[in-house]
N, C-alpha and C positions, 0 to 999 in steps of 0.2 A: 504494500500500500504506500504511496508517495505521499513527503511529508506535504501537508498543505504551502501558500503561500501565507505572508505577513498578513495581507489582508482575509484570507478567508480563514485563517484561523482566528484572527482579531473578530471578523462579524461570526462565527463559530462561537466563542468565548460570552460574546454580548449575548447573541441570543441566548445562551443557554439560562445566564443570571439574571438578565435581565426580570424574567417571569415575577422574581421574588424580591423586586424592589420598585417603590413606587414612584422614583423618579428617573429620569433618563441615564444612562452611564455615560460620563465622562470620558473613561480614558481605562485601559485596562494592563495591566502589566504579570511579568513575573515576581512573588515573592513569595519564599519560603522558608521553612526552617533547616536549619544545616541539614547535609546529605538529603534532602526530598526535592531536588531537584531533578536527580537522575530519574525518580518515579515516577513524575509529573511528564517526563518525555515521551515516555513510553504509553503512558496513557493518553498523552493529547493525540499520539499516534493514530491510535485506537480508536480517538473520539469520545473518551472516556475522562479528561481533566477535568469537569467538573462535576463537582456534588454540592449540594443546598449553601451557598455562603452563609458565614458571618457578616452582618450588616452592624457598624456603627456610626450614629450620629457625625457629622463634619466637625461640630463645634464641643463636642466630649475628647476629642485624641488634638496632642499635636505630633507632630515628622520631623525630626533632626536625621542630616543624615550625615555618615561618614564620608572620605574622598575617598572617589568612585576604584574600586582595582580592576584588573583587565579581566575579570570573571564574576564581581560584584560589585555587589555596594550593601554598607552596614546601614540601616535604619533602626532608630530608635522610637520605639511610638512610646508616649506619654498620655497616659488617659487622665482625665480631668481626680479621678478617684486614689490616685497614685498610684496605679498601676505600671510596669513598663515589659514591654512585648517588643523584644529585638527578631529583626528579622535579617532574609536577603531579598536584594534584589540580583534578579540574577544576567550576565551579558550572555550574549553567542557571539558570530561573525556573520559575515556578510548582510545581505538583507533583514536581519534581523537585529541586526546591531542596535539602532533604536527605537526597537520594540517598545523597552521601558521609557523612554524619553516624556510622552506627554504625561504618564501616571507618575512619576517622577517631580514633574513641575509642579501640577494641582495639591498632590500630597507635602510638600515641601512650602510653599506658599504661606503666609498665616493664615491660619484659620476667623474666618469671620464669624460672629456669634451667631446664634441664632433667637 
């Protein structure tokens, strides 16, 4: 099976969460916890990357992020409750290089309240 392109796996991704959220998706990227990246490939293969999201608020978290390495990028999410949820973002090459770019920019931004 060939892997999709940047954008139909992009409109792939949208639609799938889309269902379970009530406002339009922005921007969609990679991130996940250490070593679960390799899992998520295999699956998006498949057609299989997505299961029910986690949905939070814009104005509950904010996004620190680290300087980017040629395979990631460290994020820090900070929830309004003191919580704090590190994650990756993760690179590829070629056409997919900046996949993460625009989910990057929005989450990184200050949060405006609500």
């Amino acid at each position: 099976m060939p892997i999709p392109s940047v954008a139909q796996y992009r409109l792939t991704y949208i639609q799938q969460i889309q269902p379970y959220l009530a406002e339009p998706i922005l921007a969609v990227g990679f991130i996940s916890t250490a070593g679960y990246a390799s899992g998520l490939v295999g699956h998006a293969v498949l057609g299989k990357a997505i299961k029910a999201p986690t949905v939070w608020a814009r104005s509950a978290f904010r996004v620190t992020a680290e300087e980017r390495g040629r395979m990631s990028q460290h994020l820090h999410v900070d929830f309004a409750n003191g919580e704090r949820l590190d994650v990756d973002v993760n690179f590829s090459k070629g056409e997919w290089a900046t996949f993460n770019d625009p989910m990057l920019a929005l989450l990184t931004q200050p949060r405006t309240p609500v």
